[in-house]
One Martini backbone bead per residue (centre of mass of N, CA, C, O) as a GRO file, in nm:
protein
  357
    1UNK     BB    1  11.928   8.907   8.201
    2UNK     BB    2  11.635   8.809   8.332
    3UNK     BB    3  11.822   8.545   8.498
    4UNK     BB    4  11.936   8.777   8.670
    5UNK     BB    5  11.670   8.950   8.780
    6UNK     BB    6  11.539   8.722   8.923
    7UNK     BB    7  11.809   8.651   9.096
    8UNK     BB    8  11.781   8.908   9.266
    9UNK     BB    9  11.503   8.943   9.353
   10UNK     BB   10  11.489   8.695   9.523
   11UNK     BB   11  11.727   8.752   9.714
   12UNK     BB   12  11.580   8.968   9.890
   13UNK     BB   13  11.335   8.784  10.044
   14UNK     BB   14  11.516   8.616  10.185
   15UNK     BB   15  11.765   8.808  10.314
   16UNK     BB   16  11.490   8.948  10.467
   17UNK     BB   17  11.409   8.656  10.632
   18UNK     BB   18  11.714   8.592  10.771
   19UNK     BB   19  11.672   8.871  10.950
   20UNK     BB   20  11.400   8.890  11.087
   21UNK     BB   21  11.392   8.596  11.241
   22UNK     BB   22  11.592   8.687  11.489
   23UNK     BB   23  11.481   8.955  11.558
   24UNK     BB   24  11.216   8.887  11.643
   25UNK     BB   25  11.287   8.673  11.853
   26UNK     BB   26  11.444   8.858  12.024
   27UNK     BB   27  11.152   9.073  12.065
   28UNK     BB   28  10.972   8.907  12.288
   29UNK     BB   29  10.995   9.117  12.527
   30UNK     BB   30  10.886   9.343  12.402
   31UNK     BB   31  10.712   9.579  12.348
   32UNK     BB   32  10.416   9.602  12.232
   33UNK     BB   33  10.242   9.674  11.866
   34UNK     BB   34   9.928   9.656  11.913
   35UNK     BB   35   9.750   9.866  11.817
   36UNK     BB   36   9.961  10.138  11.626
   37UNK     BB   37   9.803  10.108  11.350
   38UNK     BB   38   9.664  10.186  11.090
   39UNK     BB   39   9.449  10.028  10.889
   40UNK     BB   40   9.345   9.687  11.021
   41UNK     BB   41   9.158   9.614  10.764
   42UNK     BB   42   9.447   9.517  10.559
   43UNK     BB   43   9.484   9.225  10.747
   44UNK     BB   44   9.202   9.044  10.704
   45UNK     BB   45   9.166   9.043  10.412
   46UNK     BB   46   9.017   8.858  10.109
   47UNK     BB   47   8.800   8.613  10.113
   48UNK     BB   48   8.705   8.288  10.108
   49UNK     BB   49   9.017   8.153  10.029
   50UNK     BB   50   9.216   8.285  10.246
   51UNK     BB   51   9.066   8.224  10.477
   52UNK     BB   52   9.052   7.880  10.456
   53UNK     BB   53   9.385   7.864  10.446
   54UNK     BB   54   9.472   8.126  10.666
   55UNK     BB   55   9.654   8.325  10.463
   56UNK     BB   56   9.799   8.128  10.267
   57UNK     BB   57   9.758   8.331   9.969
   58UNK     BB   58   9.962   8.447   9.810
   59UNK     BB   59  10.029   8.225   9.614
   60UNK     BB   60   9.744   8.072   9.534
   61UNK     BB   61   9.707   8.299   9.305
   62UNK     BB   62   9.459   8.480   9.097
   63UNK     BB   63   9.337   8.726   8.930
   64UNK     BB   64   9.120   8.930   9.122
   65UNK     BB   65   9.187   8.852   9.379
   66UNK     BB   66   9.512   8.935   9.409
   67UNK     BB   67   9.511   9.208   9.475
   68UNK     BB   68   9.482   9.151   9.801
   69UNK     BB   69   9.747   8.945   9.828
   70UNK     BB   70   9.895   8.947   9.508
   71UNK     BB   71   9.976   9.110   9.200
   72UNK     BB   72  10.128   8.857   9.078
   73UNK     BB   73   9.845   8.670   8.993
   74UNK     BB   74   9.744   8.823   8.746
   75UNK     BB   75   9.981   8.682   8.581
   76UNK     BB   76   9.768   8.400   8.590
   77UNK     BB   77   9.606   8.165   8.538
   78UNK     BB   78   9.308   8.043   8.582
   79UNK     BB   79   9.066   7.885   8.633
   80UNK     BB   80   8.963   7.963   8.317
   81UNK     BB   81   9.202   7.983   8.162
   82UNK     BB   82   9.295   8.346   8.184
   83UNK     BB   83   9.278   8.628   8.253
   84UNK     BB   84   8.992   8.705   8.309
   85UNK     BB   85   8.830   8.867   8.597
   86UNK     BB   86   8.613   8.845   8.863
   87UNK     BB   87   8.505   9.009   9.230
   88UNK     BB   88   8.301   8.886   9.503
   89UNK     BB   89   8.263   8.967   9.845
   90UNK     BB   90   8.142   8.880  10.177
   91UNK     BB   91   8.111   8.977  10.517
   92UNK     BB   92   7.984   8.844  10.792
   93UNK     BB   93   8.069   8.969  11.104
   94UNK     BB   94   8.072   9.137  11.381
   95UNK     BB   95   7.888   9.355  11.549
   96UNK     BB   96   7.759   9.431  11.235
   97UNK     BB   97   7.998   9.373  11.030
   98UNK     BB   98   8.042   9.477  10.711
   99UNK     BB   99   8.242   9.333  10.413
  100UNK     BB  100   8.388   9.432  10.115
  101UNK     BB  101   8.467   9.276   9.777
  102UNK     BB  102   8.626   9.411   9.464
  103UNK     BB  103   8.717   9.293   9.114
  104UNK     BB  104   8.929   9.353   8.826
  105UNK     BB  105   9.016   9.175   8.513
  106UNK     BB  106   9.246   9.272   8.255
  107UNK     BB  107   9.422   9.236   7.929
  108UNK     BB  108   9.701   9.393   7.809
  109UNK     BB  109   9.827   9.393   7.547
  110UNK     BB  110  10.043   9.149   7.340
  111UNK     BB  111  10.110   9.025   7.621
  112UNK     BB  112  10.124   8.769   7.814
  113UNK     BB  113  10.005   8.864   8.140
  114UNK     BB  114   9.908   9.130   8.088
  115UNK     BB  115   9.765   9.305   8.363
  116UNK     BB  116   9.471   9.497   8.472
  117UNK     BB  117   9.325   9.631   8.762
  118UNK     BB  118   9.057   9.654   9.023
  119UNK     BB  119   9.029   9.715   9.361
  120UNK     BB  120   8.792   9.688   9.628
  121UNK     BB  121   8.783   9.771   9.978
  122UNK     BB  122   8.472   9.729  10.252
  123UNK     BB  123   8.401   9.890  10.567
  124UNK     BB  124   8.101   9.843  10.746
  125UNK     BB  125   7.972   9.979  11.080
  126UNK     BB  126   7.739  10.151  11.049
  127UNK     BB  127   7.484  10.282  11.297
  128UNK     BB  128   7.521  10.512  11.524
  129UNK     BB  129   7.457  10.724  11.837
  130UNK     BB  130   7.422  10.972  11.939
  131UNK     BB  131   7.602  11.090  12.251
  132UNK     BB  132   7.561  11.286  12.551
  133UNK     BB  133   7.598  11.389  12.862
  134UNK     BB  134   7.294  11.437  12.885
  135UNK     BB  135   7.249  11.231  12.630
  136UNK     BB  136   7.290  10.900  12.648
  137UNK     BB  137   7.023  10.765  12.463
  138UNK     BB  138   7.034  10.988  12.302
  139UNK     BB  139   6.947  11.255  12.029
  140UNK     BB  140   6.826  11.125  11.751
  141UNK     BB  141   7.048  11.067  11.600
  142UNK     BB  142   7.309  10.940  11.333
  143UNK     BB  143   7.657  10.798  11.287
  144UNK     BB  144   7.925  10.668  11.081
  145UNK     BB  145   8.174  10.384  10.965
  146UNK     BB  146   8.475  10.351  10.756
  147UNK     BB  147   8.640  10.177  10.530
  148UNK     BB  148   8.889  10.188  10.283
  149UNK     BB  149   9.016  10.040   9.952
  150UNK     BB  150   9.166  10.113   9.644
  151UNK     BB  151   9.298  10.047   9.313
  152UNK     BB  152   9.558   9.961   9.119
  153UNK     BB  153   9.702   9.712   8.866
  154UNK     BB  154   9.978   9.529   8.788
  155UNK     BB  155  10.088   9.257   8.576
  156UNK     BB  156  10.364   9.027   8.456
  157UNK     BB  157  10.495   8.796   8.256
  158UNK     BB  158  10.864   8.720   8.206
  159UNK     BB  159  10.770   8.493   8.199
  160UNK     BB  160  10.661   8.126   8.238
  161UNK     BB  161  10.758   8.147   8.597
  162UNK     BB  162  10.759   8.453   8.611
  163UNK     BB  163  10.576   8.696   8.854
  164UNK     BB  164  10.454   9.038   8.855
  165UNK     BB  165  10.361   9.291   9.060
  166UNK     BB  166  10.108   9.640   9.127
  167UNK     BB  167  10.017   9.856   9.364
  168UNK     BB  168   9.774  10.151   9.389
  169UNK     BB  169   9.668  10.275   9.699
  170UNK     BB  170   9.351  10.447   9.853
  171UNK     BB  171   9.302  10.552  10.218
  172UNK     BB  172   9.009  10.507  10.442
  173UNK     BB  173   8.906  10.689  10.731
  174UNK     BB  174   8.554  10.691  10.890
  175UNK     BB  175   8.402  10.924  11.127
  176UNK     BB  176   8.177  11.114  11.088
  177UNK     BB  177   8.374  11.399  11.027
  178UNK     BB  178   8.607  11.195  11.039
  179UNK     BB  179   8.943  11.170  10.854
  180UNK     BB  180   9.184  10.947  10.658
  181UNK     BB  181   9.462  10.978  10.408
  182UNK     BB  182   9.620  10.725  10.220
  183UNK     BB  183   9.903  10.606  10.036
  184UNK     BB  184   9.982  10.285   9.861
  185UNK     BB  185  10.154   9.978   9.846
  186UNK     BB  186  10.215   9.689   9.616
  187UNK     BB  187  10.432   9.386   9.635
  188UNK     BB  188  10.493   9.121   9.374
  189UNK     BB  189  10.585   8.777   9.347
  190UNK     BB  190  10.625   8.455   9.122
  191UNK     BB  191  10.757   8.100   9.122
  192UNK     BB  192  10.797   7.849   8.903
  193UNK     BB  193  10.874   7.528   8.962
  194UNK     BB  194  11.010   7.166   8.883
  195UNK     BB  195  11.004   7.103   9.150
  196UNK     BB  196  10.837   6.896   9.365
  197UNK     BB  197  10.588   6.898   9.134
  198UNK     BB  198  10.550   7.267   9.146
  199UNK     BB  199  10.711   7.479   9.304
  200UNK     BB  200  10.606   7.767   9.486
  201UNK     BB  201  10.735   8.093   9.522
  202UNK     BB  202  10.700   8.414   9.712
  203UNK     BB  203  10.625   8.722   9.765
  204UNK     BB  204  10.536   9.030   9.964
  205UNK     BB  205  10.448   9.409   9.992
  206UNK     BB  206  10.236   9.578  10.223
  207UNK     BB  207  10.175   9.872  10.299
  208UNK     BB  208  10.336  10.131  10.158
  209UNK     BB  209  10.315  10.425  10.360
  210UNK     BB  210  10.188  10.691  10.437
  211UNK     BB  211  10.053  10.825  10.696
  212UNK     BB  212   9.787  10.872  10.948
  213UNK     BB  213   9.531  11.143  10.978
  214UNK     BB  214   9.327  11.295  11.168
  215UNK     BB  215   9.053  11.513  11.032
  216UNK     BB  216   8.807  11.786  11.103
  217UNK     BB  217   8.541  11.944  11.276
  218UNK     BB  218   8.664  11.786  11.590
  219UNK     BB  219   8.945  11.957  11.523
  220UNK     BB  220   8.802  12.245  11.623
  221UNK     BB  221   8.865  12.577  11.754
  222UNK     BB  222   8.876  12.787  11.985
  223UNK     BB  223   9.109  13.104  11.959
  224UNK     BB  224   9.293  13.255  12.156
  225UNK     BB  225   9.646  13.447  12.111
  226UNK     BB  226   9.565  13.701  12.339
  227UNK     BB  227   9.432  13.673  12.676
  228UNK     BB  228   9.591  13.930  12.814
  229UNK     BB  229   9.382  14.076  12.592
  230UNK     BB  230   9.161  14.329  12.511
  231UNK     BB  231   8.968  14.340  12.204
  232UNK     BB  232   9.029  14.090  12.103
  233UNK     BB  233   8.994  13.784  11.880
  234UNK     BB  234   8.869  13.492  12.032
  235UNK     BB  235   8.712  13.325  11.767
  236UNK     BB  236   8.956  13.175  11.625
  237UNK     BB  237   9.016  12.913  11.410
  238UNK     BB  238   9.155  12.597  11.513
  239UNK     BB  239   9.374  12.311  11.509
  240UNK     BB  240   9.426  11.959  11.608
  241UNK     BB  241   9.682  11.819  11.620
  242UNK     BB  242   9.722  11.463  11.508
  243UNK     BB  243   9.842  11.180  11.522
  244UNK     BB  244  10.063  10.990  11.359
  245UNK     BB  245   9.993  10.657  11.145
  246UNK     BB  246  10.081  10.355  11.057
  247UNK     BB  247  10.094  10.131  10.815
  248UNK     BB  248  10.052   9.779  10.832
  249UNK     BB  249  10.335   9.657  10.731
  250UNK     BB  250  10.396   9.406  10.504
  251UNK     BB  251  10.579   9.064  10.518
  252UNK     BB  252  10.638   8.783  10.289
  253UNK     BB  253  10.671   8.428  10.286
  254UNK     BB  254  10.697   8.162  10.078
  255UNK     BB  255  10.504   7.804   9.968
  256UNK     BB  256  10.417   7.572   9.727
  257UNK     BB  257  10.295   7.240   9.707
  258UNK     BB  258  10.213   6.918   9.556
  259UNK     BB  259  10.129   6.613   9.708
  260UNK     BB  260   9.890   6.566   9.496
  261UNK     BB  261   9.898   6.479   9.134
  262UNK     BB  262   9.667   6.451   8.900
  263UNK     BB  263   9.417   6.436   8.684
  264UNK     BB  264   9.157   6.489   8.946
  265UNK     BB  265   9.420   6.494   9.188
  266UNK     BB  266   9.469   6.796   9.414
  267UNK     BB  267   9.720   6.846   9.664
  268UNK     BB  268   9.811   7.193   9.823
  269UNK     BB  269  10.029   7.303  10.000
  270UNK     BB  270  10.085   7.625  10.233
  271UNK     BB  271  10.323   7.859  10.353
  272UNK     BB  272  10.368   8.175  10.563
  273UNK     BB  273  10.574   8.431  10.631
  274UNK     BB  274  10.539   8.703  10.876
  275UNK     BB  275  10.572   9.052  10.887
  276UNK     BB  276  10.524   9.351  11.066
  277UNK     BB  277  10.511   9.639  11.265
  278UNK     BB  278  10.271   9.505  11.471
  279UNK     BB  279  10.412   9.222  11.513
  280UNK     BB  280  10.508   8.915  11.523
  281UNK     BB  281  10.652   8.651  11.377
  282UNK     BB  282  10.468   8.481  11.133
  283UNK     BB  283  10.252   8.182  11.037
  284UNK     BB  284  10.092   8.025  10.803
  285UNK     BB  285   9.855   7.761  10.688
  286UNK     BB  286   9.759   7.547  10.388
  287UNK     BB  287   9.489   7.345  10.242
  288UNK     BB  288   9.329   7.229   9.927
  289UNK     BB  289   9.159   6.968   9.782
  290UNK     BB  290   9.095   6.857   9.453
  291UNK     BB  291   8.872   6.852   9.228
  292UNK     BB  292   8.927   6.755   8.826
  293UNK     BB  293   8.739   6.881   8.550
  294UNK     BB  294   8.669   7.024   8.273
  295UNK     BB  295   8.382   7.137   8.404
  296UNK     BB  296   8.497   7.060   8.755
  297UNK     BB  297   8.608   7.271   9.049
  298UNK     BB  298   8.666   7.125   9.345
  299UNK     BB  299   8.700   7.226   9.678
  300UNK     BB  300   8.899   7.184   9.989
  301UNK     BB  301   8.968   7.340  10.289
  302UNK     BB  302   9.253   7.465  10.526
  303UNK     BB  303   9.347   7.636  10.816
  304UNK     BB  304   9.645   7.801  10.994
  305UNK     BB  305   9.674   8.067  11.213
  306UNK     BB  306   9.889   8.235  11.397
  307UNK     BB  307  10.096   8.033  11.507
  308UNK     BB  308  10.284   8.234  11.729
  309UNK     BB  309  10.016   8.414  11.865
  310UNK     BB  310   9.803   8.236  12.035
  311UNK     BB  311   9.615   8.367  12.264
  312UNK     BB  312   9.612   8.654  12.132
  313UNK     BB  313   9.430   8.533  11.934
  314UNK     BB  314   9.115   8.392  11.853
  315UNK     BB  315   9.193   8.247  11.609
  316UNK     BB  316   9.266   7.964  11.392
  317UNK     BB  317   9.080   7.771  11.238
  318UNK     BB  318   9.002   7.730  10.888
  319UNK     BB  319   8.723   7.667  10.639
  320UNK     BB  320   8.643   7.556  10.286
  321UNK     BB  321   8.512   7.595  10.007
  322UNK     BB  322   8.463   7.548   9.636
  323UNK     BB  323   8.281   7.626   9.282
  324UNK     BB  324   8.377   7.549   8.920
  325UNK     BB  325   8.175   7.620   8.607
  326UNK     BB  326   8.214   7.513   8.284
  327UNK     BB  327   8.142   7.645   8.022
  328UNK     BB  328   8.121   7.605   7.659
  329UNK     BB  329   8.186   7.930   7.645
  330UNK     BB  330   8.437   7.913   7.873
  331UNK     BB  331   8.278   7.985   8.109
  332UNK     BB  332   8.306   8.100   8.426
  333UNK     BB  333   8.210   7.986   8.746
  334UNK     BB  334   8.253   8.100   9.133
  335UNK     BB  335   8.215   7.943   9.465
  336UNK     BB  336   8.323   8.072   9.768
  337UNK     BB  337   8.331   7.932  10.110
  338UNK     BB  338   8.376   8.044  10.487
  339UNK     BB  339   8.514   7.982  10.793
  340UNK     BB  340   8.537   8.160  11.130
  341UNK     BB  341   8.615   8.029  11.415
  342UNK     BB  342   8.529   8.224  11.719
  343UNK     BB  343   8.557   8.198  12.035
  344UNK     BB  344   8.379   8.490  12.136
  345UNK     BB  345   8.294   8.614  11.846
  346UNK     BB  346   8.194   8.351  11.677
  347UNK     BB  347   8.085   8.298  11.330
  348UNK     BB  348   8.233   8.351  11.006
  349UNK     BB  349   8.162   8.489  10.689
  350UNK     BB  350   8.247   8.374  10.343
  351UNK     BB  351   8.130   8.490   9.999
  352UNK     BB  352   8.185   8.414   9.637
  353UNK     BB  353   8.219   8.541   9.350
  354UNK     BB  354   8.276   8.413   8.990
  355UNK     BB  355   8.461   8.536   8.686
  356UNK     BB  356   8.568   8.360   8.423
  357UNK     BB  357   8.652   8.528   8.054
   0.00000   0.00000   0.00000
């Protein structure tokens, strides 16, 4: 029953991709839909493990980081060989704008690989100037700007090579008194197979929720009902409905398979590809080299990322260190650092610690 259920699971993402991808390709001269759906910092990532693979990291994960990537990556053990960890991430973005990432998971229940998380990705704009058209240098005043999603995560391992998850969260976009929020889900699969030396595939479906509207004090006017009319009241407060957007509904689907496995030494290449349903079809690529010690395991990444997006995109490629130590009392420490260099807005940093216990 098991492996009837498992094998139509799988057969959904592939010939939900074996249709998407030639959909895409004929699409290709339509009009670009680039930059109309909200919550565009949903698309950006979390981590620097992430960053570094290129985007393709849907695959490669466990932990607290699966979170924002595949939330069946929960139900795998960690790098310190365990089901639980948290995580935080820093970004420090282009224009001064700080991203920040963090989640915790921990095992529920009697079976192996059942685990429950929490994570947050925050994206802080700072603060900038009201400013009037008659007070263009400012009015002395300022209003912040910021991006939220909050969320709950569950996974568990259905087998020793299948594992499923899913997440429920809350997003929200904030500038000055206007806001708009909504609800979204995240589902995900991982297979481990025997195949070419350990070929894991996956696919993930994220940001599948209801549009967002912008609503606050700055859509509200006063309505005159009846202005052909002398006496009645003027100012009667109404609202301005606004436009609803799409949420940047992704889906993935990729493998990762180790070119080089050895007991020190391993080497594990990864590519997904992407469908969006703001963007045309693309892949994503990326490469790990790992030196493993019981005690001690170093990563350098590199990626290559939008594939298919040319010069449409500023960056290209991208790479990172990480660096994992496990103590006597079986705790892990580990940090993870990421370069995004962009042609024209610069270096994109991100840092992370993680701890697996």
């Amino acid at each position: 029953m098991v492996r009837i259920m498992i094998k139509k699971i799988i057969q959904v993402p592939i010939i939900v991709a074996l249709f998407v991808a030639p959909l895409a390709a004929q699409s290709g001269g339509e009009e670009s839909r680039v930059g109309t759906t909200a919550a565009p910092f949903l698309t950006l990532g979390v981590g620097a493990k992430g960053h570094a693979l290129g985007h393709a990291n849907s695959i490669n994960v466990s932990g607290a980081e699966s979170i924002f990537w595949n939330p069946a990556g929960m139900a795998v053990q960690n790098t310190g060989d365990s089901y639980s960890s948290s995580f935080i991430s820093i970004t420090e973005y282009f224009a001064d704008v700080d991203i920040y990432g963090a989640g915790i998971v921990v095992p529920i229940g009697e079976n192996e690989g059942q685990s429950l998380g929490i994570g947050l990705h925050f994206v802080d704009y700072g603060r900038m100037d009201v400013t009037t058209v008659e007070l263009q240098d400012g009015t002395g005043a300022t209003f912040g700007a910021h991006d939220l999603s909050i969320g709950v995560s569950y996974a568990q391992k259905l087998t020793d090579s299948f594992h499923f998850g899913g997440s429920v969260k809350l997003i929200q976009q904030k500038i000055y008194d206007m806001s708009a929020e909504a609800l979204a889900i995240d589902l995900g699969f991982l297979l481990k197979t025997n195949y070419l030396n350990g070929l894991t595939i996956g696919a993930s479906i994220t940001n599948f929720g209801r549009d967002m509207q912008m609503s606050g004090i700055n859509a509200e006017t006063y309505v005159d009902l009846d202005p052909q009319s002398e006496g009645n009241n003027e100012g009667i407060i109404g609202s301005v409905k606004l436009d609803n957007w799409e949420l940047p509904l992704s889906f993935k689907f990729g493998f990762m398979a180790p070119a080089i496995k050895t007991k020190n030494l391993e080497l594990l290449l990864m590519s997904e590809v992407q469908q969006t349903n703001d963007n045309k079809l693309n892949i994503d690529s990326g490469a790990e080299l790992s030196y493993i010690s019981n005690t001690v395991k170093f990563h350098m990444r590199a990626g290559y990322k939008d594939l298919f997006l040319g010069n449409n995109v500023d960056s290209h490629f991208t790479y990172g260190t990480g660096l994992t130590l496990k103590t006597s009392t079986g705790i892990g420490i580990g940090v993870d650092f990421a370069q995004v260099p962009f042609e024209y807005l610069g270096q994109t940093s991100i840092i992370d610690v993680k701890l697996y216990f």
